[in-house]
BAFI-960751 format. One record per residue: residue number from 1; residue in one letter; x, y, z of N, C-alpha, C in turn. Coordinates in Angstrom, 1 decimal, decimal comma, padded with zeros to 4 digits. Atoms other than C-alpha are relative to their C-alpha. Example, Ala and Ser with C-alpha at 12.3 -4.5 7.8 and 13.67 -1.06 7.14 Angstrom:
<nodes>
+-----+---------+--------+--------+--------+--------+--------+--------+--------+--------+--------+
! num ! residuo !    n.x !    n.y !    n.z !   ca.x !   ca.y !   ca.z !    c.x !    c.y !    c.z !
+-----+---------+--------+--------+--------+--------+--------+--------+--------+--------+--------+
!   1 !       a !  000,9 ! -001,2 !  000,0 !  012,3 ! -004,5 !  007,8 !  000,9 !  001,2 !  000,0 !
!   2 !       s ! -000,9 ! -001,1 !  000,0 !  013,7 ! -001,1 !  007,1 ! -000,8 !  001,1 !  000,8 !
+-----+---------+--------+--------+--------+--------+--------+--------+--------+--------+--------+
</nodes>
This chain:
<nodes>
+-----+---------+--------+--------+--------+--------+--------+--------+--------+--------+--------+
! num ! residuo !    n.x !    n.y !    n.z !   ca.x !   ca.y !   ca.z !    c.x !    c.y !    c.z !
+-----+---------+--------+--------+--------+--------+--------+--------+--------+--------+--------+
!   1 !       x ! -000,9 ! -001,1 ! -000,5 ! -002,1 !  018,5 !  039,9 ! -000,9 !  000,8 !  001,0 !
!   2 !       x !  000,7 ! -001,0 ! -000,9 ! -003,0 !  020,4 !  042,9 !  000,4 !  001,6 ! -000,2 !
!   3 !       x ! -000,6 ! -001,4 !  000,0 ! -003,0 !  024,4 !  042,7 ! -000,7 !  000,6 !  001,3 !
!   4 !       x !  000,4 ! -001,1 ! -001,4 ! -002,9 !  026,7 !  046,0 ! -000,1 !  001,6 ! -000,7 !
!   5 !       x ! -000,1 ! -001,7 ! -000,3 ! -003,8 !  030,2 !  045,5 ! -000,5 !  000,5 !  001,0 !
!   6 !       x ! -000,1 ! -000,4 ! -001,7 ! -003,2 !  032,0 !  048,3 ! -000,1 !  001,7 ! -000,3 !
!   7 !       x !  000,2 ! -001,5 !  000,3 ! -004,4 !  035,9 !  048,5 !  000,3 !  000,6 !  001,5 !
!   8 !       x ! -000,2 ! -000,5 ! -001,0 ! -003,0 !  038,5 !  050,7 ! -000,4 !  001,2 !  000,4 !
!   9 !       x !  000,7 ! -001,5 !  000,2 ! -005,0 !  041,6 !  051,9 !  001,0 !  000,4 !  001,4 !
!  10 !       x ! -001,2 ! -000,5 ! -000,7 ! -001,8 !  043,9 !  053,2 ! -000,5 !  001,0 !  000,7 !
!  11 !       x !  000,1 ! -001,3 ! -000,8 ! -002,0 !  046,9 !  055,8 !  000,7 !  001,2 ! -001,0 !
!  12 !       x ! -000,2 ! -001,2 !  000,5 ! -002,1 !  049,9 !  054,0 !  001,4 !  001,0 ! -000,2 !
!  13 !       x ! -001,4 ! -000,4 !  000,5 !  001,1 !  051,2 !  052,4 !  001,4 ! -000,9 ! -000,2 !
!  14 !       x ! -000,8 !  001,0 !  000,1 !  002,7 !  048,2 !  052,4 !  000,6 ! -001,0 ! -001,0 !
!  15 !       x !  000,6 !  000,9 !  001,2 !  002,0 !  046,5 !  049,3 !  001,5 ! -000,2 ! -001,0 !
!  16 !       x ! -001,1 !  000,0 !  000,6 !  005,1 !  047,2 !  047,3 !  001,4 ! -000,7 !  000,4 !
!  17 !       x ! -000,9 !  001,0 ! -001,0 !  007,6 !  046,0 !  050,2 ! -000,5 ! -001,4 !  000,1 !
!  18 !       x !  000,1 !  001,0 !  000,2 !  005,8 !  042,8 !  050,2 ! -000,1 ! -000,7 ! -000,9 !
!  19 !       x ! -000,3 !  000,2 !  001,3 !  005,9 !  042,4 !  046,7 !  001,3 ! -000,3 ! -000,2 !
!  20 !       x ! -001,8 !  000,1 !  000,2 !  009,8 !  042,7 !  046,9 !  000,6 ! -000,7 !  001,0 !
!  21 !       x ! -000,7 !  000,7 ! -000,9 !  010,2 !  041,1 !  049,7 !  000,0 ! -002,0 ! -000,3 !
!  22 !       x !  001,0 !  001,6 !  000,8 !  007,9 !  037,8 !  048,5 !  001,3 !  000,0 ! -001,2 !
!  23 !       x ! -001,2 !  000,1 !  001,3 !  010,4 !  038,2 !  045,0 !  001,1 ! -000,4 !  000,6 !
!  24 !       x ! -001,3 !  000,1 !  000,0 !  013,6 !  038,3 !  046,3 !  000,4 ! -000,9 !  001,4 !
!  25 !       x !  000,2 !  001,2 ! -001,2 !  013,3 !  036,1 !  049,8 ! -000,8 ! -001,0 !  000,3 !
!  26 !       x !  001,1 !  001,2 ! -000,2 !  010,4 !  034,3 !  050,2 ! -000,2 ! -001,1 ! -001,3 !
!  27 !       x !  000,2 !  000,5 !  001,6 !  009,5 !  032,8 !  046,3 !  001,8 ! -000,8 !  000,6 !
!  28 !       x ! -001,3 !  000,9 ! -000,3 !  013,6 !  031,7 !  046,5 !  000,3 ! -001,2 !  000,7 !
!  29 !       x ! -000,1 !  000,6 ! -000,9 !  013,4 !  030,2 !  049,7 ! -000,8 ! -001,4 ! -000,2 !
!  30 !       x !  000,9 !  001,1 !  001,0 !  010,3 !  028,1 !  048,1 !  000,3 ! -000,6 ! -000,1 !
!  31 !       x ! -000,9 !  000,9 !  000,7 !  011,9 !  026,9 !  045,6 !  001,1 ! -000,8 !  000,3 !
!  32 !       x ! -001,6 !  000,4 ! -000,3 !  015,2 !  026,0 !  047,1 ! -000,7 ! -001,1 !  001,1 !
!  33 !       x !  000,1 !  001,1 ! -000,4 !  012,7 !  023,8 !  049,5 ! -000,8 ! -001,1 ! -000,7 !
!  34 !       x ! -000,2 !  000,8 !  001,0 !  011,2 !  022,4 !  046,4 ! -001,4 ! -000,2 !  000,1 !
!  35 !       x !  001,3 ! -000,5 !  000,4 !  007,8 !  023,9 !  046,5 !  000,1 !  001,1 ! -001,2 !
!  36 !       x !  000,2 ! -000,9 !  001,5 !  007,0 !  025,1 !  042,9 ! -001,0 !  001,2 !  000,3 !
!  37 !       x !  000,6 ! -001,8 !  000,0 !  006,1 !  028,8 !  042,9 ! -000,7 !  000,4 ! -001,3 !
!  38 !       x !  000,4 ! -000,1 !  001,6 !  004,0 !  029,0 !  039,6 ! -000,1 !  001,4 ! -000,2 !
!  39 !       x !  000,2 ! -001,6 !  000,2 !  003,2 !  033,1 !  040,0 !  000,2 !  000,8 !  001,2 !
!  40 !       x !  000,5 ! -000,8 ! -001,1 !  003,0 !  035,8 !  042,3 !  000,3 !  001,1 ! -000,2 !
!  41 !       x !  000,3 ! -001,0 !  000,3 !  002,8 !  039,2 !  042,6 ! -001,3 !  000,8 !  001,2 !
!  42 !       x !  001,2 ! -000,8 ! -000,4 !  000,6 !  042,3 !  043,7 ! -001,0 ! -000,1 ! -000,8 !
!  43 !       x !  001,4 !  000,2 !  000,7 ! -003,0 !  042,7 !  042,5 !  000,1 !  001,1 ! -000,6 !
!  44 !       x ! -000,4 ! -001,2 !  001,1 ! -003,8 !  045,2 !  039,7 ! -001,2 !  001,0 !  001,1 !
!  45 !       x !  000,8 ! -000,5 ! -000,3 ! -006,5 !  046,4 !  041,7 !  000,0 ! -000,1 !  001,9 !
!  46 !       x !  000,5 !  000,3 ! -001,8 ! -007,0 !  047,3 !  045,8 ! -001,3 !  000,3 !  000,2 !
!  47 !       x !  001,5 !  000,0 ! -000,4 ! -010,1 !  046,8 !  047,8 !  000,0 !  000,5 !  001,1 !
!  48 !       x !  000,0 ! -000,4 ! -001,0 ! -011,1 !  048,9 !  050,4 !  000,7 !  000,7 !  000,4 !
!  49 !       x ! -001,3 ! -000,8 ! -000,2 ! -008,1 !  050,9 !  050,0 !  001,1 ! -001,0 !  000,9 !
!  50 !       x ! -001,3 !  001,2 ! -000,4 ! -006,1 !  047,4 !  051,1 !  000,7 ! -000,3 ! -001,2 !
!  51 !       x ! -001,1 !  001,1 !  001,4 ! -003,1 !  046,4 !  048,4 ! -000,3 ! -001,1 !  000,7 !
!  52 !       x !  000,2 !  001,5 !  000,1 ! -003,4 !  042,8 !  047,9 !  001,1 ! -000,5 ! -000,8 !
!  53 !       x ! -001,2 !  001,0 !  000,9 ! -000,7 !  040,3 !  046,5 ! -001,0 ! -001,8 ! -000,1 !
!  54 !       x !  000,3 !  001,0 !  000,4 ! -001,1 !  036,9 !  045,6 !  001,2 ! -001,3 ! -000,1 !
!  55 !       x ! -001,0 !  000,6 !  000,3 !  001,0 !  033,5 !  045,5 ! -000,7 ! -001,4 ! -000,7 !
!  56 !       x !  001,2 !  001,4 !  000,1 ! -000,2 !  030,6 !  043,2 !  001,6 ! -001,2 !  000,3 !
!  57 !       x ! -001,0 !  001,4 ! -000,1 !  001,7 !  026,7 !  043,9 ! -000,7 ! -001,1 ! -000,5 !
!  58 !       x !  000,3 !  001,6 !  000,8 !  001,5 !  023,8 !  042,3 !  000,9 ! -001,6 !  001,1 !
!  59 !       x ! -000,4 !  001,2 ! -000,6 !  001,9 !  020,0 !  044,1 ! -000,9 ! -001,2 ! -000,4 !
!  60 !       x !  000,7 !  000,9 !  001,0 !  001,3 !  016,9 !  042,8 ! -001,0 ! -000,8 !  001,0 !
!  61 !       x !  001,1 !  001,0 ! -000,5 ! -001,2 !  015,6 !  045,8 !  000,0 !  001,1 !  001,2 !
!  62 !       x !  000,4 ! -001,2 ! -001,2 ! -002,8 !  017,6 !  049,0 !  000,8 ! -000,3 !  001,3 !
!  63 !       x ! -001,2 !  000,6 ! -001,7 ! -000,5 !  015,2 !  051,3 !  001,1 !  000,5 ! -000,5 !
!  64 !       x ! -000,8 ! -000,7 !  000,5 !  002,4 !  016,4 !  049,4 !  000,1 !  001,7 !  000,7 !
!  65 !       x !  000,2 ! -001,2 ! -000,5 !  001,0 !  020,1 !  050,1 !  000,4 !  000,1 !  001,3 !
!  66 !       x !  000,0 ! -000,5 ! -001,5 !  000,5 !  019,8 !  053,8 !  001,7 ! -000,6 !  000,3 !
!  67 !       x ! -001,5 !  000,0 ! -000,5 !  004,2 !  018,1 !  054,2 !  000,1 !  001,0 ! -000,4 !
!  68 !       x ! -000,9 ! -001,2 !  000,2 !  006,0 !  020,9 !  052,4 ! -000,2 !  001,2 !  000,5 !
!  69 !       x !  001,0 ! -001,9 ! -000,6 !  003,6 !  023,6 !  054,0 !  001,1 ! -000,1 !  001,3 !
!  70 !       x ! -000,5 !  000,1 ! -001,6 !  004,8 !  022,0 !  057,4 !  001,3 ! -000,2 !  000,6 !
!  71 !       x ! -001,8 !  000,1 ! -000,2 !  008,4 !  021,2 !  056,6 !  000,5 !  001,6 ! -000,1 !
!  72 !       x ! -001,0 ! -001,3 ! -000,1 !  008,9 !  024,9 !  055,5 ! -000,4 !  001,1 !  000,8 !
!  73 !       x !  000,6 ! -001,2 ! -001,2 !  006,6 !  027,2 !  058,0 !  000,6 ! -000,7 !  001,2 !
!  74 !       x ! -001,1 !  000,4 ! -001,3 !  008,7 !  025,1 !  060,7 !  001,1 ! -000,1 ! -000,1 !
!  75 !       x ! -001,4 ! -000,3 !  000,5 !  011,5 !  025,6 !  059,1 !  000,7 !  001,2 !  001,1 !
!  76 !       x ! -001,2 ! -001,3 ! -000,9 !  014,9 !  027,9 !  060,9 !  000,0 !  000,6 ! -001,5 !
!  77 !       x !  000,0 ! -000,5 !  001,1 !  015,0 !  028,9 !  057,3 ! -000,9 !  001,2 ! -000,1 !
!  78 !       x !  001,2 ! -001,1 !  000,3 !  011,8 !  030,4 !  057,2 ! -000,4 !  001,1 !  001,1 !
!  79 !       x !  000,3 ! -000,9 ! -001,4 !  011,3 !  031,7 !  060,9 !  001,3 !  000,7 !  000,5 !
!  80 !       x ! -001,6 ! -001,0 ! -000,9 !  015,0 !  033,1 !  061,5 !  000,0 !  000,6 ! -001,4 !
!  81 !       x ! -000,1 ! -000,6 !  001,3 !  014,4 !  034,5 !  057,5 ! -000,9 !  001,2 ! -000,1 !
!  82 !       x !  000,9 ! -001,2 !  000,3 !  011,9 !  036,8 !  056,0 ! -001,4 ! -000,2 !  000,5 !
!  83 !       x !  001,5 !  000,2 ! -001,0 !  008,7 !  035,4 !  058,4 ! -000,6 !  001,4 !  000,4 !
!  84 !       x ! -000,1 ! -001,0 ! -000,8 !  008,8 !  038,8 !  060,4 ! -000,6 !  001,1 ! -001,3 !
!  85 !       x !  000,0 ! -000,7 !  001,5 !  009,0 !  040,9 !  056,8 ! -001,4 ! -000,2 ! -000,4 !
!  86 !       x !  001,0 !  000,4 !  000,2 !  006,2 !  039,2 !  055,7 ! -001,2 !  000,3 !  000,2 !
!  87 !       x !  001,5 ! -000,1 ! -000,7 !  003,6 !  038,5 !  058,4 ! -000,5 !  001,2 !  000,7 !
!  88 !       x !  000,4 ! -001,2 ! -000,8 !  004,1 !  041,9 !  059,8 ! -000,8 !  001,0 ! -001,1 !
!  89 !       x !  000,5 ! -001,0 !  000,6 !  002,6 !  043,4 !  056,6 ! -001,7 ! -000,5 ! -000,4 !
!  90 !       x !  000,8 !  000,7 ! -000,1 ! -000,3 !  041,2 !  056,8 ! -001,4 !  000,4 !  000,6 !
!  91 !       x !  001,3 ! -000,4 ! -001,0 ! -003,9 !  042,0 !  057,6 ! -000,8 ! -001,1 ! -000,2 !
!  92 !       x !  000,3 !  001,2 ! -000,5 ! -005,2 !  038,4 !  056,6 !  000,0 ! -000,5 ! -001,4 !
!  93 !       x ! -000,2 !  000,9 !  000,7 ! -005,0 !  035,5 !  054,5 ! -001,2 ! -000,6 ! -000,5 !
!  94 !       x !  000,6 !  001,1 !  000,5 ! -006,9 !  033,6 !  052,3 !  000,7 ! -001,1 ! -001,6 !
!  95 !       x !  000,0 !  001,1 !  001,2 ! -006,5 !  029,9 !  050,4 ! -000,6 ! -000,7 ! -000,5 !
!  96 !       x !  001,3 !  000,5 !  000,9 ! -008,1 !  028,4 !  048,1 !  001,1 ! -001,7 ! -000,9 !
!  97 !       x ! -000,6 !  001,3 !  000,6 ! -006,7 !  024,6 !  047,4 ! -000,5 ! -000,7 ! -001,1 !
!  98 !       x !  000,4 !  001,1 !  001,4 ! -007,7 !  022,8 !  043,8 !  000,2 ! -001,4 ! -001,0 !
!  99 !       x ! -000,8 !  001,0 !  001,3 ! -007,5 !  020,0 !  041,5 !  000,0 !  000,7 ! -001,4 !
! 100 !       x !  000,4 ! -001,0 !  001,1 ! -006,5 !  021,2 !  038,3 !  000,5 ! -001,2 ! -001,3 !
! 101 !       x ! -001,0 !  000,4 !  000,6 ! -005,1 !  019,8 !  035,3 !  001,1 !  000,5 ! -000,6 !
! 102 !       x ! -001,3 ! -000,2 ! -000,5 ! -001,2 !  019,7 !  035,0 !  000,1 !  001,4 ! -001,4 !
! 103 !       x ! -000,1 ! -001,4 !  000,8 ! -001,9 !  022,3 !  031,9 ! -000,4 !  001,3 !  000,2 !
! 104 !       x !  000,7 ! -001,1 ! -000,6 ! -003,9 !  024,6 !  033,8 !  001,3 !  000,6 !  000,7 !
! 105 !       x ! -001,0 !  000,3 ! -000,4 ! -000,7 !  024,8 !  035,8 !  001,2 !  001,5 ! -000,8 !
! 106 !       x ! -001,4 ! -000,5 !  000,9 !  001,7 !  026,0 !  033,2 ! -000,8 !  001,4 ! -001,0 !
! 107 !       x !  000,7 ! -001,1 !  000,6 ! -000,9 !  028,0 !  032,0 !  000,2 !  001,4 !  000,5 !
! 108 !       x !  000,3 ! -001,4 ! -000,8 ! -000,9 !  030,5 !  034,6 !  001,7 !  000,2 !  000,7 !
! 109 !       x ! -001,4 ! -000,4 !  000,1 !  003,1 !  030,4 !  034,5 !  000,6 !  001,4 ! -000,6 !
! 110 !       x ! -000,6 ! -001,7 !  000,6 !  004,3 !  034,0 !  034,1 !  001,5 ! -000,6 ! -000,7 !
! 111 !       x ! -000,9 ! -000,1 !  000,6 !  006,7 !  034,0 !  031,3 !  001,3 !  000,5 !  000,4 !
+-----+---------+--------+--------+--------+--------+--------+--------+--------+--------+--------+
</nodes>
C-alpha cells in the first residue's frame, strides 16, 4: 500500500477556513473520484505562527497515485471547484510518498 502525506503550512489566519473547506469540498470531491482520503485535518500545533493542516491517502501502487493525482488536479471538477479556496490559503506544500503496510493504513483511519 502506498501512503501520501501531504502537509500544508497556511498564511496566517487561515487555518480554520481551510480546514472546512478541505472537509466539506475537497476530501468529498476525492472520494467521489475514487482517491481514498484516509485522514485530514489541522495540526494541533503551529510553527512560526503558520497553522498547518494535513491530508494523508492511501493507493495501491505509485502509478496509480500519479494517474489519479493527474486525472483529478486536471480535472473541471477540481479547477472550476474549490482549487481557488484552497490554494489561495496556501504558503507551501510538502509530500512525503511511502510504502506501508495495508494495516498501517487503517491504522491512521480516524474513527
Amino acid at each position: 500500500m502506498i501512503l501520501e502525506i501531504r502537509t500544508y503550512r497556511l498564511k496566517p489566519g487561515t487555518g480554520a477556513d481551510f480546514v472546512r473547506i478541505m472537509a466539506e469540498e475537497s476530501v468529498p470531491l476525492l472520494e467521489a473520484a475514487g482517491i481514498r482520503v484516509v485522514d485530514h485535518g489541522g495540526s494541533l500545533v503551529a510553527e512560526d505562527g503558520h497553522e498547518e493542516a494535513y491530508l494523508l491517502r492511501a493507493f495501491d501502487s505509485v502509478e496509480q497515485h500519479r494517474a489519479q493525482e493527474d486525472a483529478f488536479y486536471g480535472s473541471d471538477v477540481w479547477r472550476q471547484g474549490p482549487r481557488e479556496a484552497i490554494v489561495s490559503r496556501i504558503d507551501g506544500m510538502h509530500s512525503v510518498v511511502i510504502e506501508v503496510p495495508d494495516h498501517a493504513v487503517e491504522a491512521f483511519r480516524r474513527p
